[in-house]
N, CA, C, O and CB atoms as a CASP TS submission, in Angstrom:
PFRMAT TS
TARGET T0000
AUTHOR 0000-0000-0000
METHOD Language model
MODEL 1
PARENT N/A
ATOM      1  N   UNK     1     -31.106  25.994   1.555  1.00  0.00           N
ATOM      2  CA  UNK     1     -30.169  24.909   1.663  1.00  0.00           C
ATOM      3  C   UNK     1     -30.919  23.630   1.999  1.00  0.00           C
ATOM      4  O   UNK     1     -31.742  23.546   2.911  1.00  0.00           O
ATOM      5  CB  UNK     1     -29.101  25.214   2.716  1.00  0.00           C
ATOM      6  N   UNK     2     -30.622  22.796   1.313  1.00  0.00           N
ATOM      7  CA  UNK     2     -31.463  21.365   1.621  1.00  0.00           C
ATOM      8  C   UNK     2     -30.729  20.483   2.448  1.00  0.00           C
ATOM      9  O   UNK     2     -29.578  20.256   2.075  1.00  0.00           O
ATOM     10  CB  UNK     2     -31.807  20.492   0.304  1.00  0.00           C
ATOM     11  N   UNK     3     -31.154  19.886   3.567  1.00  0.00           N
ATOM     12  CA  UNK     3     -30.586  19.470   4.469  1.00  0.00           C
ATOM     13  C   UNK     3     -31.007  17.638   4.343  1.00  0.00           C
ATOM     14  O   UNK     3     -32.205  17.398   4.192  1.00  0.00           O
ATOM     15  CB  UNK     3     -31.030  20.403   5.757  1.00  0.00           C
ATOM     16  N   UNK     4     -30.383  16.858   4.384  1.00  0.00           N
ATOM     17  CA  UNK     4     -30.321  15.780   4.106  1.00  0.00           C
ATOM     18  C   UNK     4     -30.186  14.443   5.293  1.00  0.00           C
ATOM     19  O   UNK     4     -29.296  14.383   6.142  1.00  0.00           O
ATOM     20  CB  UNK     4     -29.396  15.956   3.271  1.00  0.00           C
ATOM     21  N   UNK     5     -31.069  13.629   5.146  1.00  0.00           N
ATOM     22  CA  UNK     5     -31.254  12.764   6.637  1.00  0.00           C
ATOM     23  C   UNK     5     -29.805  12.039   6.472  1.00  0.00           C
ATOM     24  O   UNK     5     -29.325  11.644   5.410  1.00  0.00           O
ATOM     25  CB  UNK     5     -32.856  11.422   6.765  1.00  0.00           C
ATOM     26  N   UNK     6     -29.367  11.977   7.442  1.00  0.00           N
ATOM     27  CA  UNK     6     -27.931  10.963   7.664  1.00  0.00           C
ATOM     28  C   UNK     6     -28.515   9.626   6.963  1.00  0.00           C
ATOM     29  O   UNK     6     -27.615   8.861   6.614  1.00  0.00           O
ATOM     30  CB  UNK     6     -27.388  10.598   9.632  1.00  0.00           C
ATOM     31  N   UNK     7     -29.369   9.336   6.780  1.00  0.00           N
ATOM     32  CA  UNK     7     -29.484   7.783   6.310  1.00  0.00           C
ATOM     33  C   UNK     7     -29.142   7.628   4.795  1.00  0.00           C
ATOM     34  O   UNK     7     -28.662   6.678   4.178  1.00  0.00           O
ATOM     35  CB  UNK     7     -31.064   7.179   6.542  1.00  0.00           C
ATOM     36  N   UNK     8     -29.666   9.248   4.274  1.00  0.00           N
ATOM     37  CA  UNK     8     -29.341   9.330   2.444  1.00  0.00           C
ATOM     38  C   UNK     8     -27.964   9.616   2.623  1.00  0.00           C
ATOM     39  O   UNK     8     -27.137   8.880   2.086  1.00  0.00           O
ATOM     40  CB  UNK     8     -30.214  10.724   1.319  1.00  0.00           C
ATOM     41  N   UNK     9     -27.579  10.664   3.361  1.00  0.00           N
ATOM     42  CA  UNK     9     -26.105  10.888   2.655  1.00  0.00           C
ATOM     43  C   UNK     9     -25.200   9.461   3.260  1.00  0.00           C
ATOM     44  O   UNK     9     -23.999   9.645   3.063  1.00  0.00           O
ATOM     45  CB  UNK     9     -25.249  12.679   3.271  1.00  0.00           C
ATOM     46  N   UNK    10     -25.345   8.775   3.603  1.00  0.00           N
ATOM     47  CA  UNK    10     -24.644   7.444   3.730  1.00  0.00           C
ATOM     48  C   UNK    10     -24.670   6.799   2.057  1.00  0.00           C
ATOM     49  O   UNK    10     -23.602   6.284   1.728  1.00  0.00           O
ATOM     50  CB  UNK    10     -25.577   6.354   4.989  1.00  0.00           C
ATOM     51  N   UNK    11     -25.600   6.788   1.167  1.00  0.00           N
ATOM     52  CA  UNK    11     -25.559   6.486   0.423  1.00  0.00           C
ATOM     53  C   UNK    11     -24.732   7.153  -0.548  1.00  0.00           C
ATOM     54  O   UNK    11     -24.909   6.897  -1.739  1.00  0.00           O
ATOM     55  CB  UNK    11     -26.442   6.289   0.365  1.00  0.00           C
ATOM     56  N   UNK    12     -23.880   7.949  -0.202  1.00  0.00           N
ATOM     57  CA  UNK    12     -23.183   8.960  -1.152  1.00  0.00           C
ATOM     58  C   UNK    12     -21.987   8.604  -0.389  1.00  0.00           C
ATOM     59  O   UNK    12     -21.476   9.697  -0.632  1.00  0.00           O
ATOM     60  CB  UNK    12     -23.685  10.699  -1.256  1.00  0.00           C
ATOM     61  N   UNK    13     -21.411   8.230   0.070  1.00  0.00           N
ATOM     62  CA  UNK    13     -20.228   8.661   1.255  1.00  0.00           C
ATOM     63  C   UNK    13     -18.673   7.770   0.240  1.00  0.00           C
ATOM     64  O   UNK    13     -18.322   6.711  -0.280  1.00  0.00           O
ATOM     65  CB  UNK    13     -20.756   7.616   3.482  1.00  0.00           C
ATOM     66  N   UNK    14     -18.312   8.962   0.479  1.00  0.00           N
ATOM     67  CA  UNK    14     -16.946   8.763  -0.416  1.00  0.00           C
ATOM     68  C   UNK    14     -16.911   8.659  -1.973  1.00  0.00           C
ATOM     69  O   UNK    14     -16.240   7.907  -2.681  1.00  0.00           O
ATOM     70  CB  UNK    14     -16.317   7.484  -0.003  1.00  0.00           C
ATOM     71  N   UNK    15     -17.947   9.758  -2.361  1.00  0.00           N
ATOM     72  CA  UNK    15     -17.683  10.575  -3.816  1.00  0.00           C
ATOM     73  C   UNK    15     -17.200  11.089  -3.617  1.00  0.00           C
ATOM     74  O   UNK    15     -16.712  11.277  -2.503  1.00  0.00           O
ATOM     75  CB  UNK    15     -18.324  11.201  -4.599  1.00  0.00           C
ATOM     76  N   UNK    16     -16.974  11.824  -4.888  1.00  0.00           N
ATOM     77  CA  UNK    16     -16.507  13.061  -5.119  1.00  0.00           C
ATOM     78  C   UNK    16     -17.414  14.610  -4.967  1.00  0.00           C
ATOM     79  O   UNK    16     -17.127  15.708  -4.493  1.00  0.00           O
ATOM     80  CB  UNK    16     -16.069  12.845  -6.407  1.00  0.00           C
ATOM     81  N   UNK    17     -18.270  14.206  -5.437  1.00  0.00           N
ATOM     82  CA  UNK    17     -19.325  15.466  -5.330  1.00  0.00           C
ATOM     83  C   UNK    17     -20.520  15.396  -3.812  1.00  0.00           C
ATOM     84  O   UNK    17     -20.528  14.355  -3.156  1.00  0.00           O
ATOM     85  CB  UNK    17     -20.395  15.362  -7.009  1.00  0.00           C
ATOM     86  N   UNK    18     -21.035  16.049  -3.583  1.00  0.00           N
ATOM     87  CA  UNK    18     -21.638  16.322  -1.947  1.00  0.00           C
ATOM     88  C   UNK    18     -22.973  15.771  -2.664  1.00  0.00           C
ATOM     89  O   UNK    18     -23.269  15.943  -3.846  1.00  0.00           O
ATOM     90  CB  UNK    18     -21.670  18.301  -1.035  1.00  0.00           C
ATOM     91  N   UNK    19     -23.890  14.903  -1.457  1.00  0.00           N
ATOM     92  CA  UNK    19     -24.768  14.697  -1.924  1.00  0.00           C
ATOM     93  C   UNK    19     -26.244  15.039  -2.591  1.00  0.00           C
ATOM     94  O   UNK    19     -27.102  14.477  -3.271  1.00  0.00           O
ATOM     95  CB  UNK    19     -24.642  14.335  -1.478  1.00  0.00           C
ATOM     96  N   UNK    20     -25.998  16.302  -1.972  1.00  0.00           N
ATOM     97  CA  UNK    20     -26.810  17.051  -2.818  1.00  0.00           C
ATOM     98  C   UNK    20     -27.045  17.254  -4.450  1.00  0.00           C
ATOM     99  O   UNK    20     -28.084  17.175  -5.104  1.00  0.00           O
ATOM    100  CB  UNK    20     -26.531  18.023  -2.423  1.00  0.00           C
ATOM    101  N   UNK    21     -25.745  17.531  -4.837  1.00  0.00           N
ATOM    102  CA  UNK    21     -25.495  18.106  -6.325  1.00  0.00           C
ATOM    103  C   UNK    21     -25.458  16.530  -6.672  1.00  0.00           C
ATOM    104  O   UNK    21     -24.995  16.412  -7.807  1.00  0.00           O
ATOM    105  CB  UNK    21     -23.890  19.266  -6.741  1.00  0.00           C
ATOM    106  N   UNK    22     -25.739  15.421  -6.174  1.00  0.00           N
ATOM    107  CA  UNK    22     -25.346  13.955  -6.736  1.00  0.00           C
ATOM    108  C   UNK    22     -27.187  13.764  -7.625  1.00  0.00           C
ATOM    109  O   UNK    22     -27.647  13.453  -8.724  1.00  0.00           O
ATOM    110  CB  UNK    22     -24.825  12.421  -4.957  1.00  0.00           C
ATOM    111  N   UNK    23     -27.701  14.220  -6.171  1.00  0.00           N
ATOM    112  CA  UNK    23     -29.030  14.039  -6.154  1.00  0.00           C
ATOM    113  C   UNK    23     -30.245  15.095  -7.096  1.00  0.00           C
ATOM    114  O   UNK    23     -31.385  14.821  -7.474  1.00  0.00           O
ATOM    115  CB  UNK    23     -29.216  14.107  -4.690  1.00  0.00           C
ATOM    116  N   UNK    24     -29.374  16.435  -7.261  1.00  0.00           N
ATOM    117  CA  UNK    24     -29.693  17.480  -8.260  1.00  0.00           C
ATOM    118  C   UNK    24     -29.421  16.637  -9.594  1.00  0.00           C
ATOM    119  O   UNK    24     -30.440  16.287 -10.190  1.00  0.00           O
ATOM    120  CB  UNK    24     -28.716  18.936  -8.098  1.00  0.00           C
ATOM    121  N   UNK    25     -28.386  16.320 -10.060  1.00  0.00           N
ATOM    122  CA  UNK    25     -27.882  15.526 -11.203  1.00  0.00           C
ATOM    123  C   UNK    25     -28.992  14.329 -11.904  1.00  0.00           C
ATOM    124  O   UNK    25     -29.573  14.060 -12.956  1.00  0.00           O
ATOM    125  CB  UNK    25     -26.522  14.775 -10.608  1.00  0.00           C
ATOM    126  N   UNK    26     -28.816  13.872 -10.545  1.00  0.00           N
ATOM    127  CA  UNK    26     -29.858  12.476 -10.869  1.00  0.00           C
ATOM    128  C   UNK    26     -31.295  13.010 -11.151  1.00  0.00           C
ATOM    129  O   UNK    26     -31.892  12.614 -12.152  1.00  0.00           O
ATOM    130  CB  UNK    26     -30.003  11.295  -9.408  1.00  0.00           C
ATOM    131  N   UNK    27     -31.744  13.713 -10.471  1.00  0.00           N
ATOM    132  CA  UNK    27     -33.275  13.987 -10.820  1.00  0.00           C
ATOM    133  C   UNK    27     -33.199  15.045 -11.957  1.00  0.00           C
ATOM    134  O   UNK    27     -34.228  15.023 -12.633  1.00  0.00           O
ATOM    135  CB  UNK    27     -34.220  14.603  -9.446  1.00  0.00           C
ATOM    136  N   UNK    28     -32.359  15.891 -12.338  1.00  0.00           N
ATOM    137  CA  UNK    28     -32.803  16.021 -14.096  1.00  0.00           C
ATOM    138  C   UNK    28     -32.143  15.134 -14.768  1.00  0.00           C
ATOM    139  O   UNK    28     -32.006  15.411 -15.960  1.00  0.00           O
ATOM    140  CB  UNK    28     -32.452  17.426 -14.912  1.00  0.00           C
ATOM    141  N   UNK    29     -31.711  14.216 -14.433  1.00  0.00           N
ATOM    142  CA  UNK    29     -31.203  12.619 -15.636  1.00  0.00           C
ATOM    143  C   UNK    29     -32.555  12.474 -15.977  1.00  0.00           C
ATOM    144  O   UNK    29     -33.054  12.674 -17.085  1.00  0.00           O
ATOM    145  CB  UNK    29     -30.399  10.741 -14.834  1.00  0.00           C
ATOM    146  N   UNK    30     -33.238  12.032 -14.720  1.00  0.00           N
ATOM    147  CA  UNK    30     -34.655  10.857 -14.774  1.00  0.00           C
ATOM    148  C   UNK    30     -35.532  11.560 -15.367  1.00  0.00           C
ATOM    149  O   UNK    30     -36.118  11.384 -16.435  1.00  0.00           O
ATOM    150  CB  UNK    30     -35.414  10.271 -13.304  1.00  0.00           C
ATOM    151  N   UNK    31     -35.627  12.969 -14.039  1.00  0.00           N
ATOM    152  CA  UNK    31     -36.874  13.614 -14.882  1.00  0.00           C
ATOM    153  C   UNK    31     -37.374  14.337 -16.427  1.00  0.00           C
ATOM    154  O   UNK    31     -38.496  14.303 -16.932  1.00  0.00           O
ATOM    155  CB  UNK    31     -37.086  14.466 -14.188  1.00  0.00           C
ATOM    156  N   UNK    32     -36.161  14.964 -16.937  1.00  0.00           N
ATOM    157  CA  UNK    32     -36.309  15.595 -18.051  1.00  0.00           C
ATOM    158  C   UNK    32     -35.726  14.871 -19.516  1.00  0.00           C
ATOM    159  O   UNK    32     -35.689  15.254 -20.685  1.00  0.00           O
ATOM    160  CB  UNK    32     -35.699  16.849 -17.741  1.00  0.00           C
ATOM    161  N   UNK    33     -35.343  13.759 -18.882  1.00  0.00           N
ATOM    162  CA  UNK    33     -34.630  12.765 -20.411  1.00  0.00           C
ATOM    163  C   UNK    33     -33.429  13.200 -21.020  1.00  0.00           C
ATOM    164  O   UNK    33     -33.149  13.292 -22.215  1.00  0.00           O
ATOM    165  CB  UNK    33     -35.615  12.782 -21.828  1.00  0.00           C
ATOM    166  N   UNK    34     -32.659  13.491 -19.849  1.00  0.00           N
ATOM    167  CA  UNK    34     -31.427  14.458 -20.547  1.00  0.00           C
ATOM    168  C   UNK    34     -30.603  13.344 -20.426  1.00  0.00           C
ATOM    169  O   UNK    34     -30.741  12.249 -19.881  1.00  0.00           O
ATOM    170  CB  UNK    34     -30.787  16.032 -19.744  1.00  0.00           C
ATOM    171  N   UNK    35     -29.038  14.283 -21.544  1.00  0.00           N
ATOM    172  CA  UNK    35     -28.303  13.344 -21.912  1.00  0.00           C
ATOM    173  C   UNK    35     -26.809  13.658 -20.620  1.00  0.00           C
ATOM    174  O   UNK    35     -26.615  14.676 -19.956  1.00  0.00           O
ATOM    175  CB  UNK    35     -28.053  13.515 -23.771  1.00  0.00           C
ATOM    176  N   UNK    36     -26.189  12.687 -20.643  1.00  0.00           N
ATOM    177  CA  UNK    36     -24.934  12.747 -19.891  1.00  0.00           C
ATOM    178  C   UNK    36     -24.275  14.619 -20.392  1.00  0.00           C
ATOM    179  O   UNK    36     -24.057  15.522 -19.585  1.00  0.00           O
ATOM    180  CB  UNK    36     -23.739  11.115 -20.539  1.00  0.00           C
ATOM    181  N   UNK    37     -24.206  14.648 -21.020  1.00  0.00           N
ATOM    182  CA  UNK    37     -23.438  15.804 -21.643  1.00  0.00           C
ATOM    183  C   UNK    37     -24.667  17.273 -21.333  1.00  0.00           C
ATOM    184  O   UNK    37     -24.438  18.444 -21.029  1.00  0.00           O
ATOM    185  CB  UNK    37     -23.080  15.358 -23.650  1.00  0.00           C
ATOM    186  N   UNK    38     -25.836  16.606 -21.557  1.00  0.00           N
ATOM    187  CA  UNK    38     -26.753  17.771 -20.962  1.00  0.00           C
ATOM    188  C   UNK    38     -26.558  18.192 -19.600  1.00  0.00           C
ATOM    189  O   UNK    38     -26.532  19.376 -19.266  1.00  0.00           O
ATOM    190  CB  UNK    38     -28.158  17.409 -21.004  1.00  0.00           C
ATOM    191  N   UNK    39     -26.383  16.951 -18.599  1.00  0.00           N
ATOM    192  CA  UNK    39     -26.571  17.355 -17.216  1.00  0.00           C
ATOM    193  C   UNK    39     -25.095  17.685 -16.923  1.00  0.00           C
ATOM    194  O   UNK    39     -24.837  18.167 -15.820  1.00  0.00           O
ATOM    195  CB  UNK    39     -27.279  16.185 -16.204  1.00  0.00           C
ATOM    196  N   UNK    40     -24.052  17.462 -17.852  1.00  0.00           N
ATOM    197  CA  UNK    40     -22.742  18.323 -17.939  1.00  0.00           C
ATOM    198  C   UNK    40     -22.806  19.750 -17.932  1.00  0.00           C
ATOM    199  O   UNK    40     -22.365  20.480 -17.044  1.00  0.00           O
ATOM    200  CB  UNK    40     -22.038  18.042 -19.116  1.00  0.00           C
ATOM    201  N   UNK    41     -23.470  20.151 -19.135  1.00  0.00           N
ATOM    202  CA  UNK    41     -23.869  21.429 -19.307  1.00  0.00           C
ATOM    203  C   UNK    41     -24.160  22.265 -18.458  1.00  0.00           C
ATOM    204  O   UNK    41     -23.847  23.455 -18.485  1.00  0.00           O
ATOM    205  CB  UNK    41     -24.654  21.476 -19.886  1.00  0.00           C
ATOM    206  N   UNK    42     -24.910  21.591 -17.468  1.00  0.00           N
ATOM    207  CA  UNK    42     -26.273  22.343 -16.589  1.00  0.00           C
ATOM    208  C   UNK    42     -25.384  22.179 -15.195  1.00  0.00           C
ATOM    209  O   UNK    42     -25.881  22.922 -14.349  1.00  0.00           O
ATOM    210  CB  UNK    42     -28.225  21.297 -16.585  1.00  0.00           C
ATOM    211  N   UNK    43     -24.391  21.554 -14.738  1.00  0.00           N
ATOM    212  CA  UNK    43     -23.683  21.435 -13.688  1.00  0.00           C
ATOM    213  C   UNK    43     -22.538  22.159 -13.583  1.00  0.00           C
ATOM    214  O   UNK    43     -21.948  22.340 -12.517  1.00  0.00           O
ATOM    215  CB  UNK    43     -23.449  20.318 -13.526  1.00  0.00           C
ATOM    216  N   UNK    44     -22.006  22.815 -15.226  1.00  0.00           N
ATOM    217  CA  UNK    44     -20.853  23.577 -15.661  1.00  0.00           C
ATOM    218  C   UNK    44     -21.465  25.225 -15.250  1.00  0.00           C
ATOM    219  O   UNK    44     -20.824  26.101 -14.669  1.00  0.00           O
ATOM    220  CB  UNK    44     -20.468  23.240 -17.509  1.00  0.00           C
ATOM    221  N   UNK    45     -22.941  25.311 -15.771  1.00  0.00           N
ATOM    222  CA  UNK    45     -23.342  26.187 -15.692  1.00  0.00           C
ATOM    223  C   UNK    45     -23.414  26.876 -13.895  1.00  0.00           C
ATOM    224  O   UNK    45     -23.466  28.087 -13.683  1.00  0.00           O
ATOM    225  CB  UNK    45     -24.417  25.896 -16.494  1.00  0.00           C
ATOM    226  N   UNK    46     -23.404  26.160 -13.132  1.00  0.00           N
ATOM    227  CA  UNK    46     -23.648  26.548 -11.612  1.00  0.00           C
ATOM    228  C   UNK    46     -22.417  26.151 -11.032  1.00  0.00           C
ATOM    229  O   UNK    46     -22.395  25.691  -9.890  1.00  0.00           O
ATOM    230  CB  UNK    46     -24.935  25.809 -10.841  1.00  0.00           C
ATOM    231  N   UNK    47     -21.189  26.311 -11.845  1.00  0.00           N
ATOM    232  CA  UNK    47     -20.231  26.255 -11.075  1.00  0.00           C
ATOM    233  C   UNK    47     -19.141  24.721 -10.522  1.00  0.00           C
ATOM    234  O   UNK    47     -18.214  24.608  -9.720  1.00  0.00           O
ATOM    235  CB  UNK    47     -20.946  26.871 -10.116  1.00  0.00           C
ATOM    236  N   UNK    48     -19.922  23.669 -11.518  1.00  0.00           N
ATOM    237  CA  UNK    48     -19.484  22.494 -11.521  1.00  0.00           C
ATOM    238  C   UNK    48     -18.846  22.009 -12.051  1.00  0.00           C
ATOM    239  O   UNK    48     -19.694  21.353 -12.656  1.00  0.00           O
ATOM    240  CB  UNK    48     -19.942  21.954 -11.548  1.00  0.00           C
ATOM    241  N   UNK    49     -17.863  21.642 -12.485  1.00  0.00           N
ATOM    242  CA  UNK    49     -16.969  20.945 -13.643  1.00  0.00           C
ATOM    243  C   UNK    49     -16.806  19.698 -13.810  1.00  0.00           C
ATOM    244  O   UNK    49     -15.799  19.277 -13.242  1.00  0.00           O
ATOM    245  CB  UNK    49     -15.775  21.247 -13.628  1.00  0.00           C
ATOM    246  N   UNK    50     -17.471  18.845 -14.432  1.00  0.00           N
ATOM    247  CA  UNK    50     -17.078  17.642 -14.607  1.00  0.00           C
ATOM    248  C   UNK    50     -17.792  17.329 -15.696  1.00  0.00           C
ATOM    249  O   UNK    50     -18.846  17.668 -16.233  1.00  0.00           O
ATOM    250  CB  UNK    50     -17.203  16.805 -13.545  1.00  0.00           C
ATOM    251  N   UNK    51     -16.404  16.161 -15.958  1.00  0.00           N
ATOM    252  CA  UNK    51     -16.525  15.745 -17.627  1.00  0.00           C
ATOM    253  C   UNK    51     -17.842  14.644 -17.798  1.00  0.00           C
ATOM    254  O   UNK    51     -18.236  14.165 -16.736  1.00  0.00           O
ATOM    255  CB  UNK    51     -14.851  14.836 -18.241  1.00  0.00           C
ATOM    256  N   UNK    52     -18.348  14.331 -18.695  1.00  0.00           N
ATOM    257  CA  UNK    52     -19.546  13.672 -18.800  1.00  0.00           C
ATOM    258  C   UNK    52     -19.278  12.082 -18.379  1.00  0.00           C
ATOM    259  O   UNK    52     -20.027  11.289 -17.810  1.00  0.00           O
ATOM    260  CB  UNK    52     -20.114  13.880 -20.300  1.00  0.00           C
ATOM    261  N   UNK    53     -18.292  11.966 -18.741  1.00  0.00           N
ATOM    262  CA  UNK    53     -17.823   9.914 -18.518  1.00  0.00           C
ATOM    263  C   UNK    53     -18.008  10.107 -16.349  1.00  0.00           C
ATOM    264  O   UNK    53     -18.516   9.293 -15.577  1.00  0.00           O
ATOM    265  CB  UNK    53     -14.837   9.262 -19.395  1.00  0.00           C
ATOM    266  N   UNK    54     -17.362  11.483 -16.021  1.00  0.00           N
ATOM    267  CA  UNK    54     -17.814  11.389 -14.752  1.00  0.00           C
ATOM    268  C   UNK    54     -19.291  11.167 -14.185  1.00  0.00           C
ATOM    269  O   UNK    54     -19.681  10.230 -13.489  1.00  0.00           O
ATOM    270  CB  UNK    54     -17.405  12.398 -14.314  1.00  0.00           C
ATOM    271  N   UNK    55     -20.216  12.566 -14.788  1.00  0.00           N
ATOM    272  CA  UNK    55     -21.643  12.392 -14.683  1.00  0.00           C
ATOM    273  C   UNK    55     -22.156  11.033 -14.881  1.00  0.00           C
ATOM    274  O   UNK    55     -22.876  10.443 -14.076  1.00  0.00           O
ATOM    275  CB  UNK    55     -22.280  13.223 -15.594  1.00  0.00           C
ATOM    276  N   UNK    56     -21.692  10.521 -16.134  1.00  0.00           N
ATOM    277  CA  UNK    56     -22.575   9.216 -16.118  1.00  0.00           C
ATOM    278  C   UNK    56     -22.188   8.055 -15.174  1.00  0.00           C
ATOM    279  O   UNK    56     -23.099   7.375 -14.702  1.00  0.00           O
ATOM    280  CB  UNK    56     -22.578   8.612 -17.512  1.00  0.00           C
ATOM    281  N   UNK    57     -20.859   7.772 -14.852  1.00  0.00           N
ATOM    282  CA  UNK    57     -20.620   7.072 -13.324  1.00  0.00           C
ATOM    283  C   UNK    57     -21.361   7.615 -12.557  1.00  0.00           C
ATOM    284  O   UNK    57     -22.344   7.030 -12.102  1.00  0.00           O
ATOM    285  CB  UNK    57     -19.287   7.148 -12.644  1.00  0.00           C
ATOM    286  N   UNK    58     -21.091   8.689 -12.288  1.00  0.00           N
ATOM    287  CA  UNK    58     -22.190   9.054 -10.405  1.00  0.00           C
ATOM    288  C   UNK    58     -23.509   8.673 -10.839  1.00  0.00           C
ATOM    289  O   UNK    58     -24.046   8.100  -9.891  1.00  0.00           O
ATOM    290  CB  UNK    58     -22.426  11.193  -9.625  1.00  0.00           C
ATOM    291  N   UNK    59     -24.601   8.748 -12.249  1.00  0.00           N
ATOM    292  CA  UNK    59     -25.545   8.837 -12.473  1.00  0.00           C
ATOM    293  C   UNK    59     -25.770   6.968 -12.866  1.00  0.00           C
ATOM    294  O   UNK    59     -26.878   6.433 -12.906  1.00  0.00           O
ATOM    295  CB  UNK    59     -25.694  10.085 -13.428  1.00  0.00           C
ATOM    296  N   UNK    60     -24.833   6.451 -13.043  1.00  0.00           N
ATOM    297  CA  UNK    60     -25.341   4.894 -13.207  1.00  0.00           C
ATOM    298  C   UNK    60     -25.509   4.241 -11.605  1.00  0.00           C
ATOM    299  O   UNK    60     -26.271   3.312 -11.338  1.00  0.00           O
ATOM    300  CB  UNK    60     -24.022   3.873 -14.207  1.00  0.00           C
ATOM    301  N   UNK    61     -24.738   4.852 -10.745  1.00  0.00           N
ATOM    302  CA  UNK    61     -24.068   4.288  -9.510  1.00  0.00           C
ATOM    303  C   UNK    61     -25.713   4.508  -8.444  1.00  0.00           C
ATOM    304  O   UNK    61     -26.403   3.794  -7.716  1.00  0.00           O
ATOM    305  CB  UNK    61     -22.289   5.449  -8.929  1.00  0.00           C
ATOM    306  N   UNK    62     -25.722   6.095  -8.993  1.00  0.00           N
ATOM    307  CA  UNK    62     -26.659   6.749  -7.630  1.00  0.00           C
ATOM    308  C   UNK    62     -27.791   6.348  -8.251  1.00  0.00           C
ATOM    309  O   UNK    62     -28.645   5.916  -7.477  1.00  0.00           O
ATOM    310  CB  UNK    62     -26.660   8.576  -7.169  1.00  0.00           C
ATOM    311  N   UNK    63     -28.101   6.352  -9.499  1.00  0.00           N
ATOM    312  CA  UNK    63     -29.940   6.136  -9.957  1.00  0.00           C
ATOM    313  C   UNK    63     -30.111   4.826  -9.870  1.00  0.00           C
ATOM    314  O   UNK    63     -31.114   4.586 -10.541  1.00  0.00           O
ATOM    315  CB  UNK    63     -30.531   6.583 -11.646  1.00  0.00           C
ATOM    316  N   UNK    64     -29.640   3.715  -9.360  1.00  0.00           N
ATOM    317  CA  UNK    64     -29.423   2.617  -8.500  1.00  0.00           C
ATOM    318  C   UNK    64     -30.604   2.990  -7.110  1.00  0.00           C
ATOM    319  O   UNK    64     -31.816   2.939  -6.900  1.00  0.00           O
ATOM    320  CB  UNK    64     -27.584   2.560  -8.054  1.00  0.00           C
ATOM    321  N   UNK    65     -29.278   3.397  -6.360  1.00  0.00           N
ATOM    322  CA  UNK    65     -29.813   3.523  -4.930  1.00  0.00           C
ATOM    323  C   UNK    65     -30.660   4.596  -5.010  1.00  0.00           C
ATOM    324  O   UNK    65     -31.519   4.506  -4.133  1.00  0.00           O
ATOM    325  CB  UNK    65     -28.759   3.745  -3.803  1.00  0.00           C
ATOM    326  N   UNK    66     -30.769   5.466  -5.615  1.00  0.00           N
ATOM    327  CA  UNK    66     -32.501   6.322  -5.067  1.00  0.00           C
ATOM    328  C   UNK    66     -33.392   5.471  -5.937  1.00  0.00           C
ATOM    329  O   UNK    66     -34.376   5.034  -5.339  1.00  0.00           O
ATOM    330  CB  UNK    66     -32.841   8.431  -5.588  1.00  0.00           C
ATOM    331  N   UNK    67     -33.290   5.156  -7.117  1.00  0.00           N
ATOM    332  CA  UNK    67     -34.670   4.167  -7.471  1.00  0.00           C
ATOM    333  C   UNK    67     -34.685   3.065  -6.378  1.00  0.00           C
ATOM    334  O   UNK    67     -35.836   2.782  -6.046  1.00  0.00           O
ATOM    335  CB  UNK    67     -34.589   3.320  -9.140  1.00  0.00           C
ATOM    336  N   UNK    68     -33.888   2.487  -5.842  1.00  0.00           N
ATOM    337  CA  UNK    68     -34.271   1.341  -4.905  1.00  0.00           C
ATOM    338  C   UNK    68     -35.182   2.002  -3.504  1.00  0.00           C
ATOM    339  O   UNK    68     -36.184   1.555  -2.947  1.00  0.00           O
ATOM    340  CB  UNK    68     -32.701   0.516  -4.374  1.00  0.00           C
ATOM    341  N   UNK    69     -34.430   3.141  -3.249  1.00  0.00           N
ATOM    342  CA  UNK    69     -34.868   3.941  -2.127  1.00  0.00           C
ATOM    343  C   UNK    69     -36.350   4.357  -2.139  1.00  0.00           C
ATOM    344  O   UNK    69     -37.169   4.181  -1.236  1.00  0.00           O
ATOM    345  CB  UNK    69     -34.039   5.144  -2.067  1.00  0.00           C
ATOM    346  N   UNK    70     -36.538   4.950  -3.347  1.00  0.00           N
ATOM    347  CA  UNK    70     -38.150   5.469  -3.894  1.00  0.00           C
ATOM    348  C   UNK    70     -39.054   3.971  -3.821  1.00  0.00           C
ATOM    349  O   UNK    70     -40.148   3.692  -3.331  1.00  0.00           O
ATOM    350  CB  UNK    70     -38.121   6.217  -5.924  1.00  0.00           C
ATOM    351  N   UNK    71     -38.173   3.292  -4.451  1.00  0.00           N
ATOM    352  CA  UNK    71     -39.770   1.891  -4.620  1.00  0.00           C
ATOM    353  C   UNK    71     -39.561   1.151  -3.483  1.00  0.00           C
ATOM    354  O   UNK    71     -40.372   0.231  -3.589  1.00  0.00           O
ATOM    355  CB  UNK    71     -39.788   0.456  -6.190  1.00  0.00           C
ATOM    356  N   UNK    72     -38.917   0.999  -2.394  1.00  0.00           N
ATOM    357  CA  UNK    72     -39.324   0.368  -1.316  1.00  0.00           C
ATOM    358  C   UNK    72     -40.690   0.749  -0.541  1.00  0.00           C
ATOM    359  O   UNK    72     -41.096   1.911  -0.559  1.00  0.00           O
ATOM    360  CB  UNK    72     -38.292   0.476  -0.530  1.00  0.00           C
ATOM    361  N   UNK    73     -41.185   0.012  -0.052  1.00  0.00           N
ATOM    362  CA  UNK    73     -42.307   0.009   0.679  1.00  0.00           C
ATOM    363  C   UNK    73     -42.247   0.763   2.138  1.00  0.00           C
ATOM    364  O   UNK    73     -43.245   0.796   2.858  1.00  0.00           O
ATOM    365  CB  UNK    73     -42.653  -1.379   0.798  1.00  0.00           C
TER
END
């Protein structure tokens, strides 16, 4: 279980999905070049349901704030 500093999950607070699976989502967006409907696939597959117009909101919103988070100094 991955346990998450109160300072990240502030950055999630009042989705829909827990920040974890926000943050699973986002890093195979970035890392593997997948498509909205791919990381649909792969979130359906473990028990997740959501439609792709959803994925790509959480994934425009959150790959925001963790790229800002990652390139700060």
């Amino acid at each position: 279980m991955l346990i998450l500093a109160p300072s990240v999950c502030g950055l999630f607070k009042w989705r829909q999905f827990e920040p974890e699976v926000i943050l699973l989502a986002v890093g195979w967006y970035l890392r593997f070049s997948l498509s909205y409907r791919d990381v649909e696939e792969l979130l359906a597959e473990r028990g997740l349901h959501a439609d792709h117009v959803t994925v790509w909101r959480v994934l425009v919103q959150s790959s925001k704030k963790v790229g800002a988070r990652t390139q700060a100094p």
